[in-house]
N, C-alpha and C positions, 0 to 999 in steps of 0.2 A: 446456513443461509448466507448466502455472500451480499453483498449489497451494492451493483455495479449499475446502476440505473441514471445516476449523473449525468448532466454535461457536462462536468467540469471546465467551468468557464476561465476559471486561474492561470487553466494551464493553457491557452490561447495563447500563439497560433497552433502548438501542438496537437490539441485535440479538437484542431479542424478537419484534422486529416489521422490521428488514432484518438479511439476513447481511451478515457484516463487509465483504465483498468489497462492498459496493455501498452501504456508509454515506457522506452526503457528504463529501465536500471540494475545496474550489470552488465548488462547488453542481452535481458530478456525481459520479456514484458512482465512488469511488476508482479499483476495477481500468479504469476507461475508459481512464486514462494509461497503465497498464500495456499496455495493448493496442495501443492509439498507438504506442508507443516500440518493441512487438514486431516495428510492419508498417515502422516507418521501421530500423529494423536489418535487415531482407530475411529474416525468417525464414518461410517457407513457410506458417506455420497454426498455430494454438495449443490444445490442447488444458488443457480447464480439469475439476477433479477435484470432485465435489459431493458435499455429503451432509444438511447442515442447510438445508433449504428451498430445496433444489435448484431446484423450477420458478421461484420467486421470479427469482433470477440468469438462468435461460434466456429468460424473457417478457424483464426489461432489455437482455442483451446480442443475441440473437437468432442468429443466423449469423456475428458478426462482421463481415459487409459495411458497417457504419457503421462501423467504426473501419480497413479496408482489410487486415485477417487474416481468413482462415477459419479460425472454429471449430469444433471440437468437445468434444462432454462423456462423461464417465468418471463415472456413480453408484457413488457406494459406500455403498451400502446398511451396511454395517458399515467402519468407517474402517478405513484400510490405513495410515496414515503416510506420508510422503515416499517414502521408497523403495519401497512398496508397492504405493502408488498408481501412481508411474512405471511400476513392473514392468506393471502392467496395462495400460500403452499403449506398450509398446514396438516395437510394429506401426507404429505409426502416426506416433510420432518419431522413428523411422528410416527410415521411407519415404521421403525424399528425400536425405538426408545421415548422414553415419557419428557427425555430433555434434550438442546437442542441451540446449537451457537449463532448466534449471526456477528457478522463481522465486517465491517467496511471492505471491499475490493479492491481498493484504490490507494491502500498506502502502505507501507515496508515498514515489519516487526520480527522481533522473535519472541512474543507471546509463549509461555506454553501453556497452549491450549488444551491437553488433556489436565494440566494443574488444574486448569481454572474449570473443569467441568467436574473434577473429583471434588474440591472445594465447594461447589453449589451445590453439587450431589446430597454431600453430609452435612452443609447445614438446615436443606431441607427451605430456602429460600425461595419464592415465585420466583426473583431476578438476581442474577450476580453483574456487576460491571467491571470491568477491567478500569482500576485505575495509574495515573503513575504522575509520582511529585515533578513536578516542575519549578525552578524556580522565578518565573517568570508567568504568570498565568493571562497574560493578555491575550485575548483570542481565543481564550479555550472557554468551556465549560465545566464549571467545579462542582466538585463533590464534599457534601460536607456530612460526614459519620459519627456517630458517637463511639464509646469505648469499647464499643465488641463489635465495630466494622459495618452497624447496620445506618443506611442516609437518612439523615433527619431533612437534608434540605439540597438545592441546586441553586447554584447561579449562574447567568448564563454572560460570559465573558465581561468580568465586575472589572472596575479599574484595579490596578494591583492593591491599591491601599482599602478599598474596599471588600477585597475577596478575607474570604473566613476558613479558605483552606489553601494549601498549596496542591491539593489533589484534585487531576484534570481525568474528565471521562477521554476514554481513547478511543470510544465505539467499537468493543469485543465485549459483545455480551453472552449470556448466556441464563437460558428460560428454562419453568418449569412451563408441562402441556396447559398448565392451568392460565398462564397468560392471555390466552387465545380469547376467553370469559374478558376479557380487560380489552380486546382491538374492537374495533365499531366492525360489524360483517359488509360493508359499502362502503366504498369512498375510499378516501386518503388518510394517513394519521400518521404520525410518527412518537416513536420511543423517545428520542432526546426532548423533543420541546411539549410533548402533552401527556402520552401513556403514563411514562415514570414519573413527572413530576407529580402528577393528579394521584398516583397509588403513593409515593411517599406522604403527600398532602395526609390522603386516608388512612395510614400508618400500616401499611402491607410490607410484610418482610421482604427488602428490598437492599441486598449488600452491596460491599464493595471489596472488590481483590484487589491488592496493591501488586504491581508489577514493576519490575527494576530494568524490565528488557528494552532494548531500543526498538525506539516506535519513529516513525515518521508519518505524519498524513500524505506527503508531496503536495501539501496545497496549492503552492504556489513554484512557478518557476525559479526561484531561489530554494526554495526547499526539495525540490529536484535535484538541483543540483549537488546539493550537501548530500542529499542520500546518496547519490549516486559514490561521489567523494570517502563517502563514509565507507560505504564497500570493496574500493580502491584500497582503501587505508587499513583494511581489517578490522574495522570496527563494527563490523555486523557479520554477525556469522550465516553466511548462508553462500550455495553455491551459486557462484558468475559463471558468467562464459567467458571464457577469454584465457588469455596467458598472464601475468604478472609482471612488469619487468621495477626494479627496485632503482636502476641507474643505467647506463650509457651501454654498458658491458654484453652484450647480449648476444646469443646466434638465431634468435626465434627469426622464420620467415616474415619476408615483408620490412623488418626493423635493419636500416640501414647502421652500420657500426658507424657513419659518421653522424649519426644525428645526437642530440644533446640532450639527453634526457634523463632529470631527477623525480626518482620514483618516490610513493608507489606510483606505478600508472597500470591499468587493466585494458589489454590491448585484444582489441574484437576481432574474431576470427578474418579473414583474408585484410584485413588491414595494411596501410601501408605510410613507414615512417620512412623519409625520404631523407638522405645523406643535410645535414646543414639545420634542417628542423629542429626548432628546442621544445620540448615537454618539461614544465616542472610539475611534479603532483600535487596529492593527488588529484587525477584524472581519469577519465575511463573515455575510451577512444572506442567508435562502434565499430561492426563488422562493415568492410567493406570499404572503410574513410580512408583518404589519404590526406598526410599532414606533409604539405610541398615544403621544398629547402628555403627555409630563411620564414616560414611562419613560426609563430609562437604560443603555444597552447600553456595556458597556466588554471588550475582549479576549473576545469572546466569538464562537461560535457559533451562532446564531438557525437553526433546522429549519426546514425549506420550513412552509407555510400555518401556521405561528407566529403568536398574537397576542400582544405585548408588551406590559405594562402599567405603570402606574408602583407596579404590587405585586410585579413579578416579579424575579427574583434579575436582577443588572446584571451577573457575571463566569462563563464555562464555555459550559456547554450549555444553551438559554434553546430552553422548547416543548413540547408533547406528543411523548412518539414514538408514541403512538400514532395520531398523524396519517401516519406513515409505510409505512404497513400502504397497497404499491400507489401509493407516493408519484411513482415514476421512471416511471409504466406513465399516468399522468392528463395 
């Protein structure tokens, strides 16, 4: 169960014009990886939850036959929350197996999620959570477990000096069929702020996976852009689109040998770096952008058909998004 129903209001002006689920990074729309990483775990088909510009997401993803999952989609016309929203397709991801993941849509991991379902498997638990230390826990929601992994309690974004664990829920979870008995059959509900916290209250076997993988939510327009950053730099393993260039030296099309540029940077297909242009990394440059002579791109994100200029801000998010309105679909 993917979990793509947001507005995602953080990522404004972006996702006035794509849902979050499909802003880039790499220079593909986020949930792609997600998807990827769903078919190479063996999970049977994914069902994804809509509700803010829903056709938007169905035209990008299509069936799932490019990414090697069958999908399908759950509108919700009035949002249901996590729990809610599952409830509404528990036909469907139960239909091959008694257990069953959901997952945020919206944010860039390398989970591995067949670990975390063999792990719930065998201990035979209603719910597993994916968690992963942090050391800074402001913002998040913590997990507090006793000595064999199972949660005694939750807090929900405590000041640092108050929190009682360094371990934050990442929203990767994973259910036994028996959950289903625990969502209200109507309405709205959610896993983070009621379901889980009320079954730990009532002492229901209820774990925690610790996970060391890089995780990002992209909550916000700075956390975009490090993800983005982050996959520039090699620090996430997964496949971009684009070329790599590490420094100045280059013969890729489009990249003028006069331009200046310290790598990493991840250069989007038909793109164009113009003689004079400096790039310091990392950066990931979208398909279609051009960076004119004498602009200056540094840690930044550059949007597909971007023109760059030597007026334009040099650090963030560098572009119209209103260019993106059908950007994945040309």
């Amino acid at each position: 169960m993917i979990m793509a129903a947001g507005l995602g209001t953080r990522l404004r002006p972006l996702t006035d014009h794509l849902p979050k689920p499909i802003v880039p990074v790499g220079n593909r729309p986020v949930v792609e990886y997600l998807l990827r990483q769903i078919a190479a775990a063996g999970c049977s088909g994914a069902v994804i939850n809509l509700h803010h510009r829903p056709e938007t997401i169905m035209v990008v993803l299509g069936d799932g036959s490019a990414y090697g999952v069958p999908i399908e989609y759950s509108i919700e016309p009035e949002l249901l929350g996590t729990a809610g929203g599952t409830r509404k397709c528990q036909a469907t991801l139960l239909a091959d197996d008694d257990i069953f993941l959901v997952t945020s849509g919206d944010g860039l991991h390398t989970i591995d999620l067949a670990a975390l379902a063999a792990a719930h498997r065998a201990s035979g638990a209603l719910a597993t959570l994916t968690v992963k230390r942090v050391e800074d826990v402001t913002g998040f929601g913590v997990v507090v477990t006793d000595a064999t992994g199972r949660i005694t309690s939750f807090q929900e974004k405590p000041a640092p000096a108050d929190a009682l664990s360094d371990l934050v829920n990442v929203g990767v979870y994973c259910f036994s069929a028996a959950i289903f008995d625990e969502i209200p059959v109507e309405g709205a509900s959610d896993f983070g702020s009621e379901i889980l916290p009320r079954l730990v209250t009532e002492g229901a076997d209820v774990r925690a996976w610790v996970t060391d993988a890089y995780w990002s939510d992209i909550g916000s327009l700075d956390e975009l852009v490090l993800a983005n950053c982050a996959v520039a730099a090699g620090e996430v393993n997964i496949e971009a689109s684009g070329d790599l260039i590490m420094g100045s030296d280059t013969s890729l099309a489009g990249v003028s040998q006069g331009a200046n540029i310290t790598g990493p940077v991840l250069v989007g297909p038909g793109a164009r770096i113009e003689e004079g242009a400096t790039i310091i990394g990392p950066a990931v440059i979208g398909a279609h952008a051009t960076i004119c002579t004498g602009a200056h791109v540094e840690q930044a994100l550059v949007l597909p058909e971007a023109t760059i200029t030597s007026a334009s801000p040099r650090v963030g998010i560098l572009g119209d998004p209103t260019l993106l309105d059908g950007v994945w679909s040309r």
